[in-house]
C-alpha positions in Angstrom: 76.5 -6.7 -48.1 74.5 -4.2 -50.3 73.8 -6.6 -53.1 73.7 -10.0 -53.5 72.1 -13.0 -51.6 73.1 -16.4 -50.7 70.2 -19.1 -51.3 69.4 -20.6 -47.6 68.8 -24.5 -48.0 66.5 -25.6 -50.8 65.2 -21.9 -50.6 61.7 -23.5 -49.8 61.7 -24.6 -46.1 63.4 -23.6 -42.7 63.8 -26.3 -39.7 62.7 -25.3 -36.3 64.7 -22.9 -34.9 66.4 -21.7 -38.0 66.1 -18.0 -39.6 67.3 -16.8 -43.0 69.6 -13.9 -42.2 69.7 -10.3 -44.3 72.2 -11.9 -46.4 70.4 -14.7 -47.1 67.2 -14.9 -49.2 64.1 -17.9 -50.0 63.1 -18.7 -53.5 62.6 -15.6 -55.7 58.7 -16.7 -55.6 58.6 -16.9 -52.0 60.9 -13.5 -51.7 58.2 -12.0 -53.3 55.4 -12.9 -51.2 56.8 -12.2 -48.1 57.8 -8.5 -49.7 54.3 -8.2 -50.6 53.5 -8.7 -47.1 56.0 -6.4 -46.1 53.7 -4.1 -47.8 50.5 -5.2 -46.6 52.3 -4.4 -43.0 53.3 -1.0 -43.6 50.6 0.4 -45.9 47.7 1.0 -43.0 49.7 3.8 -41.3 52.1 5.0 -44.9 49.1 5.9 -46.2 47.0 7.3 -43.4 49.3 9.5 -41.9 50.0 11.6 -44.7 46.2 11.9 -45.0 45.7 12.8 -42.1 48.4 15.6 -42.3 46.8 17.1 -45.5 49.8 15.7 -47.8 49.7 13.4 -51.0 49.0 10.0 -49.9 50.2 8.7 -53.7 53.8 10.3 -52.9 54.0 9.4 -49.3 53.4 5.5 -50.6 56.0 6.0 -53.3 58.8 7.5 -51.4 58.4 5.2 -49.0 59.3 2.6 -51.4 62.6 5.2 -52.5 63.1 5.7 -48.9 63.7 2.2 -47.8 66.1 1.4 -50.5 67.9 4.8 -49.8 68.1 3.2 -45.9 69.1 -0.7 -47.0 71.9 0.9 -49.0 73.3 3.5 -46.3 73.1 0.6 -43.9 74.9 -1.7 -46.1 72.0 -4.1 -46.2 72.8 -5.0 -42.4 69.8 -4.1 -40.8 66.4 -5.2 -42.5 64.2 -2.8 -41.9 60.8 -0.6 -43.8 60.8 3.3 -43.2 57.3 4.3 -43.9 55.1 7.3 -43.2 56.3 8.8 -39.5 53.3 9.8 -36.9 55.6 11.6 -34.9 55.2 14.8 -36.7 50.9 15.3 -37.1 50.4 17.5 -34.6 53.5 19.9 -35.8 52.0 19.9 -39.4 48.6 20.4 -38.1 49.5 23.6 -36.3 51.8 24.6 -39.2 48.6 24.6 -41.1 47.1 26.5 -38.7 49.2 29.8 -39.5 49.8 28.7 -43.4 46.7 28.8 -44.2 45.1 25.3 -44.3 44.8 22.9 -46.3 46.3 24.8 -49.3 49.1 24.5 -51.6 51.2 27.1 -50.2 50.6 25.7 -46.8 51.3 22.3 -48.2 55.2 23.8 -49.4 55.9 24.9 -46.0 54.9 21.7 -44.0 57.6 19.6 -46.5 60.2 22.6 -45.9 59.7 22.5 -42.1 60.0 18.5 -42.6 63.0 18.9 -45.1 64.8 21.0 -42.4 64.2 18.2 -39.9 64.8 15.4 -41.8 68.7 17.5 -41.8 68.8 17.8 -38.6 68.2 13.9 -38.4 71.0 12.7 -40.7 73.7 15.3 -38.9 72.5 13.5 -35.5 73.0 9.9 -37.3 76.4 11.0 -37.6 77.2 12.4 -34.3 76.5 8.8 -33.3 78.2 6.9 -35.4 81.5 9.1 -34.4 80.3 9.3 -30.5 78.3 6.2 -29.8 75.0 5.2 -29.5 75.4 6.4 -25.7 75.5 9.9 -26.0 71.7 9.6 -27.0 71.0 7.6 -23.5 72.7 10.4 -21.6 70.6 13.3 -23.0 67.2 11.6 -23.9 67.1 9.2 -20.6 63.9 6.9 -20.6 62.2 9.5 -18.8 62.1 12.0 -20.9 61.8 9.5 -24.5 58.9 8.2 -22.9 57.2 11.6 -22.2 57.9 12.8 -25.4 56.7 9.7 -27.6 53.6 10.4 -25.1 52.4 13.9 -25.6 53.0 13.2 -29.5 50.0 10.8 -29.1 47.9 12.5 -26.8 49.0 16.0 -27.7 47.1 15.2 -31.0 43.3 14.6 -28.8 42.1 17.3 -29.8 42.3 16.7 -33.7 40.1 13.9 -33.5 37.6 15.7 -31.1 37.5 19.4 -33.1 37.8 17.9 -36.3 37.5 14.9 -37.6 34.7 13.0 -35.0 32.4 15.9 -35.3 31.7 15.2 -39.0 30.3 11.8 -38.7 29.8 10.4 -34.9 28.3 7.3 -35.7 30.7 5.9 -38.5 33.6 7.5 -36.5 32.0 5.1 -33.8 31.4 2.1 -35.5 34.8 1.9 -37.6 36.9 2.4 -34.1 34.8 -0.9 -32.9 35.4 -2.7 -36.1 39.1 -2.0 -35.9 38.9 -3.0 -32.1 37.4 -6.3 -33.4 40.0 -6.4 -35.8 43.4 -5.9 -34.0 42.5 -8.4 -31.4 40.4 -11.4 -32.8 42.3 -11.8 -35.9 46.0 -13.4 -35.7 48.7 -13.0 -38.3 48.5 -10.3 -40.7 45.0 -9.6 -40.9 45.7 -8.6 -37.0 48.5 -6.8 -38.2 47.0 -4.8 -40.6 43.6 -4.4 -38.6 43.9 -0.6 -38.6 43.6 -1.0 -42.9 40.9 -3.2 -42.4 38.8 -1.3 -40.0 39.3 1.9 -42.8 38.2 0.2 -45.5 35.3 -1.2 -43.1 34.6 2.5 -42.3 34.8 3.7 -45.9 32.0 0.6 -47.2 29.6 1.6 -44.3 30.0 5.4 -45.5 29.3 4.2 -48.7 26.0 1.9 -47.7 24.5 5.0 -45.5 24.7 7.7 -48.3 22.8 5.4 -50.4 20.3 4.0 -47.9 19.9 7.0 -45.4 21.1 10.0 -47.8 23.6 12.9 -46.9 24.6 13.9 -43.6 24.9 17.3 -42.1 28.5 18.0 -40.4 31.2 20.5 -40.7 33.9 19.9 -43.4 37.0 21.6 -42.8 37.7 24.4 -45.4 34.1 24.0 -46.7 31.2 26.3 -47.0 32.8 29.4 -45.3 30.5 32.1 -43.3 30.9 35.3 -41.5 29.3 36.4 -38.8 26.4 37.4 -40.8 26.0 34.3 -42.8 27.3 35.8 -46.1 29.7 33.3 -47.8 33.9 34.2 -47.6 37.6 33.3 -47.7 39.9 32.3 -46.2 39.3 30.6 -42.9 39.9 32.1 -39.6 38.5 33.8 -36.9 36.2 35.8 -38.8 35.5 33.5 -41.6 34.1 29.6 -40.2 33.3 26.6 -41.7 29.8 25.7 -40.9 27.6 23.0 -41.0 26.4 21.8 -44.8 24.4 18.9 -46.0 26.7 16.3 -47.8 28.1 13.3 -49.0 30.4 11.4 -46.6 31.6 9.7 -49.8 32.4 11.6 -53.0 34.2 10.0 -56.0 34.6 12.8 -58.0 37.9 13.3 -58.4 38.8 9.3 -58.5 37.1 9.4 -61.9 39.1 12.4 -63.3 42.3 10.9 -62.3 44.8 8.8 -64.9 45.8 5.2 -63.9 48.8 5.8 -64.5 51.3 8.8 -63.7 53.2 10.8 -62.0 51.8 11.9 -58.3 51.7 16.2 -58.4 55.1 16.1 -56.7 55.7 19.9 -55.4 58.5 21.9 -54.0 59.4 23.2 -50.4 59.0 26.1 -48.8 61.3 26.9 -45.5 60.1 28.9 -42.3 61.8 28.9 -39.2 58.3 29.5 -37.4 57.5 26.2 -38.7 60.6 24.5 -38.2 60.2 25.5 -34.3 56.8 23.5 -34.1 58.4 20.3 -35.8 61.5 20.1 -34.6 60.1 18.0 -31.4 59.6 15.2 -33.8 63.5 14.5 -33.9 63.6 13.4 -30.3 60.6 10.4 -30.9 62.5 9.7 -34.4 65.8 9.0 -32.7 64.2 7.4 -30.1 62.3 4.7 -32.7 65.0 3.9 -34.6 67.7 3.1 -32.1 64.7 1.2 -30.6 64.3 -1.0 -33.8 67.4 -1.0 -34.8 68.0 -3.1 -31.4 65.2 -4.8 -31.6 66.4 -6.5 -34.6 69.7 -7.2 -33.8 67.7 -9.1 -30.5 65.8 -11.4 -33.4 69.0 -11.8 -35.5 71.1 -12.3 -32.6 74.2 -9.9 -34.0 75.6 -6.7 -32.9 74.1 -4.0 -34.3 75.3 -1.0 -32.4 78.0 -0.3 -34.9 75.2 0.5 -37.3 72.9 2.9 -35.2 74.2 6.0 -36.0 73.8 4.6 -39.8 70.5 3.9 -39.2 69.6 7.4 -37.7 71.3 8.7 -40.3 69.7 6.9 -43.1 66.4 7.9 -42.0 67.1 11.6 -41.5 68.1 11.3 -45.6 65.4 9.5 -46.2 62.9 12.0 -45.3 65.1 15.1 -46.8 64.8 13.2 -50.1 60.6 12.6 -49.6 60.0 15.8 -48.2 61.8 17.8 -50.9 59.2 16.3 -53.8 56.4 17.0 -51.3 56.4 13.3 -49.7 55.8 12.3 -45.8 58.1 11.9 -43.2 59.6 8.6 -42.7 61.0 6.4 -40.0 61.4 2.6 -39.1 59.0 0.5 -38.7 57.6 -1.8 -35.8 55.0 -3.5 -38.0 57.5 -4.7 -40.5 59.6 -5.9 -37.8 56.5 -8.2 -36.6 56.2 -9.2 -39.9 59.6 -10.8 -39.5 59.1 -12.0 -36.3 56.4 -14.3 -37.6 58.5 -15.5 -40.9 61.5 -15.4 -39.0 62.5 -14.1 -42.9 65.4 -10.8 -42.0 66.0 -11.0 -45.5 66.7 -7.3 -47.0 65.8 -9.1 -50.7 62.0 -9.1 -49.5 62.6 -5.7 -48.3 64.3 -4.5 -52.1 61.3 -6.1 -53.4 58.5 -4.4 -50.8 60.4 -1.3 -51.8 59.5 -1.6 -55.7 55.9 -2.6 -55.0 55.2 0.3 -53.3 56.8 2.7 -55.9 54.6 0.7 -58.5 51.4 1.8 -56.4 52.4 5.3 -56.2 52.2 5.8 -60.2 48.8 5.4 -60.0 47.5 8.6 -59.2 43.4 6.9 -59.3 44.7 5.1 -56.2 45.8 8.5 -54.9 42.4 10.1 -55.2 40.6 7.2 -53.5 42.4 7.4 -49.9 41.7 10.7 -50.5 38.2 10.5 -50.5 38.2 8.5 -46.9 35.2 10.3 -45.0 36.4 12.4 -41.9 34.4 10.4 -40.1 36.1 7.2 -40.6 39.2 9.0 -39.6 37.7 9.9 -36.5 37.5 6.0 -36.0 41.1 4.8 -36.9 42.8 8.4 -35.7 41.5 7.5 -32.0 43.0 4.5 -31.7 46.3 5.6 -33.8 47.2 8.6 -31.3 46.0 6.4 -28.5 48.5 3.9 -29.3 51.3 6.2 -29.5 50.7 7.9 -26.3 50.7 4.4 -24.6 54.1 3.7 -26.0 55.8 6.1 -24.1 54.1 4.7 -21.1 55.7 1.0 -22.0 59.4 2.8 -22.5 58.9 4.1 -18.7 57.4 0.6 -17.7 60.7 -1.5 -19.1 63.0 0.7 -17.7 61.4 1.1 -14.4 61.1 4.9 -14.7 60.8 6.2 -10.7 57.7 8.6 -10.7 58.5 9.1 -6.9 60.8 11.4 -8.0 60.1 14.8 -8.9 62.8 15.2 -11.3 61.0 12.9 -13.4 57.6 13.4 -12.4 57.5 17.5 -12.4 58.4 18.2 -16.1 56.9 15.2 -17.2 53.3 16.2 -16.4 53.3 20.1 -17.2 54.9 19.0 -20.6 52.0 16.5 -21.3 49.2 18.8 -20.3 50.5 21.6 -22.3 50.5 19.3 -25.5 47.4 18.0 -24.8 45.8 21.3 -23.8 46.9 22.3 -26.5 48.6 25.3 -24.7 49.7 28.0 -27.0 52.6 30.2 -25.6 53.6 33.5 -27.5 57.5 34.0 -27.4 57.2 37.5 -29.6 56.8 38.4 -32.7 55.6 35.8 -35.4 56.9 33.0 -33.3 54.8 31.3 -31.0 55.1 27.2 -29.1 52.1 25.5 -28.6 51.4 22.3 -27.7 53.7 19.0 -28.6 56.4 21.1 -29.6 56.1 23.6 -26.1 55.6 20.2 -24.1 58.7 18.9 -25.4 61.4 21.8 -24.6 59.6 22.0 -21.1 60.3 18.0 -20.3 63.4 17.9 -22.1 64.4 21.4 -20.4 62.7 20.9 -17.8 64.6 17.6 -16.8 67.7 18.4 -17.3 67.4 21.9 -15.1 65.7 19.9 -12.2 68.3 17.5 -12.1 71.6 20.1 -12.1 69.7 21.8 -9.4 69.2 18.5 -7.6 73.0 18.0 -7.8 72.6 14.4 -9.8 75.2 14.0 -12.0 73.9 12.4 -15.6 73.7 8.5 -16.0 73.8 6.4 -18.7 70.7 5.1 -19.3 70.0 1.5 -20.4 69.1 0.5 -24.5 66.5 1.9 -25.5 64.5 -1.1 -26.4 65.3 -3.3 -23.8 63.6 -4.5 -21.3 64.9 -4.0 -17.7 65.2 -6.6 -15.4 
């Protein structure tokens, strides 16, 4: 079913204990509503991911929209499910920056080849399981080593919060982490769910209150008034040319009043280099590991089998992001908050999905919108970007939790933690030539690596793992 939904009941009401399934759909007004707070779900981290990655935020919000409609109709409308901006691949694009050249264009052309390239190797590994089974991916990515991974791609990203993003406003990076605290946990429903957006918005009012009431602060602004060694103004940045510390704004709605309401977001072209590639490619382990995650996860609420569509689902996501990437949009993946969402409605409709979809694209023609979430204060990153990388990290912890992960071990323990210190470090290992592996993509090969060597020299043949998503026990 691709198209086309059968009413459930009077469309208006469900009993207790009753769910409208994908096929099924409420009233067209009440369709829209919960789409709209399909939305409201997935807009927090669609549109501060790509922010914090240095891309578009405007495209990333509008492919999303294209993205999830790509996935309904690959899947065949039998899983309900959002793809929105993925976090798994931040610290990949921020060291991609790091050699491109920053925050640049031309920088900008190689993140979206590097996540094109990916995206590729996605789909093609979608359809190895679809042929082979969902269990070939238990059997090379045990919990062990999905867990560790998903971990260092939180806590591998530490450092941007500490060197960058903290450092230009401590207080309001301070004060919008406790209002999203407050947030997330004394709010129910969807103001809980969508506490992260609250706590920006928060963050970006405060910024706007202090610039008026105590004046301009002095911080460090990435790319921003550049200085040698003898003061004297240059470009570009690097080790001989620094940004330094400047009085200014936190808030600066410049280029919100240049921009159209209306138009097309400054959609731009990829660039492909394998030395970027390298320090991305981690993210396909955490991307593989999400989806088949969700994709259970909903068949657990809908109560149907599911596993016939994994490898569709995979799939669907890695052509999903080669389609985003390729006009300069995000990555994309799955999403857990959308999944709440129906949780709550006990709605699996993929109508309200179709019409979350269009909603989105709507909001991504307005390129004003666009220049606002760009003008969030680094500070106020600093806030939200503490407890988003935090959260991720602690993910991996909860895959080893469910499926009792033995830490006794050193098989499991040994590569775990030298791949997690090297991404947090970050460590930076130079393999020759242009090519070098630091951090979350050098943690990854040594868990992934490291595991698997460990345990043919400990003489254990593999095993399959359990679901991923389930809980053991």
């Amino acid at each position: 079913m691709v198209w086309g939904w059968t009413r459930h009941g009077d469309g208006k009401h469900l009993a207790p204990g009753e769910v409208v399934r994908p096929d099924e759909r409420l009233s067209w007004p009440r369709t829209v509503g919960i789409g709209a707070q399909h939305v409201i779900a997935m807009f927090g981290a669609t549109f501060v991911f790509p922010l914090v990655m240095g891309l578009d935020p405007n495209i990333a919000v509008m492919m999303s929209g294209v993205a999830t409609i790509l996935f309904l109709l690959i899947v065949k409308g039998r899983v309900p499910s959002y793809l929105g901006t993925s976090a798994s691949f931040v610290g990949g694009v921020l060291a991609i920056r790091a050699v491109a050249g920053g925050d640049t264009a031309g920088a900008d052309a190689v993140v979206t080849g590097a996540i094109l390239v990916v995206g590729l190797v996605l789909a093609l590994i979608g359809v190895a399981i679809h042929f082979l089974g969902v269990q070939i991916i238990h059997r090379v990515f045990p919990p062990v080593v999905t867990g560790a991974v998903v971990m260092l791609i939180g806590f591998g990203l530490a450092y941007v919060v500490a060197d960058v993003y903290w450092p230009q406003d401590h207080w309001v990076a301070l004060l919008t982490m406790l209002i999203t605290f407050v947030m997330i946990v004394a709010f129910k429903g969807f103001i809980g769910r969508i506490g992260v957006l609250v706590g920006l918005v928060a963050g970006f009012v405060l910024s706007w209150v202090l610039d008026r009431l105590a004046g301009p602060i002095t911080s460090v602004l990435p790319g921003a008034n550049l200085r040698d060694a003898a003061g004297n103004a240059c470009a570009p940045e690097g080790p001989y040319c620094l940004a330094t510390a400047f009085p200014h704004d936190r808030v600066s709605f410049d280029n919100v009043a240049k921009a159209d309401w209306f138009g097309l977001p400054n959609f731009h072209g990829p660039d492909f280099r394998f030395s970027a590639v390298l320090l991305v490619l981690p993210a396909v382990i955490a991307l593989v590991a999400e989806n088949v995650g969700h994709v259970k996860a909903v068949g657990e609420m809908t109560g149907t089998d599911v596993d016939p569509y994994v490898g569709r689902a995979v799939a669907a996501d890695g052509v999903a992001t080669v389609v985003a990437s390729a006009v300069g949009g995000s990555p994309t993946t799955t999403y857990a908050e959308n999944i709440g969402v129906m949780a709550a409605t006990k709605v699996y409709s993929t109508a309200a999905y179709y019409v979350a979809a269009v909603i989105a694209i709507l909001f991504g023609l307005c390129p004003k919108f666009g220049q606002l979430v760009a003008a969030t204060p680094g500070g106020v990153l600093g806030g939200v970007t503490v407890i988003l990388y935090g959260m991720i990290g602690l993910l991996g912890a909860k895959i080893w939790i469910e499926n009792r992960v033995d830490f006794a071990d050193p098989v499991n323990m040994v590569p775990t933690g030298a791949g997690i210190i090297l991404a947090i470090g970050p460590v930076t290992h130079f393999v020759g030539g242009d090519l070098t592996l630091e951090g979350i993509a050098l943690g990854t090969i040594v868990v992934l690596g490291g595991y698997h060597l460990l345990r043919a020299i400990a003489g254990r043949p593999l095993e399959p793992a359990p679901p991923v998503g389930s809980e053991a026990g």
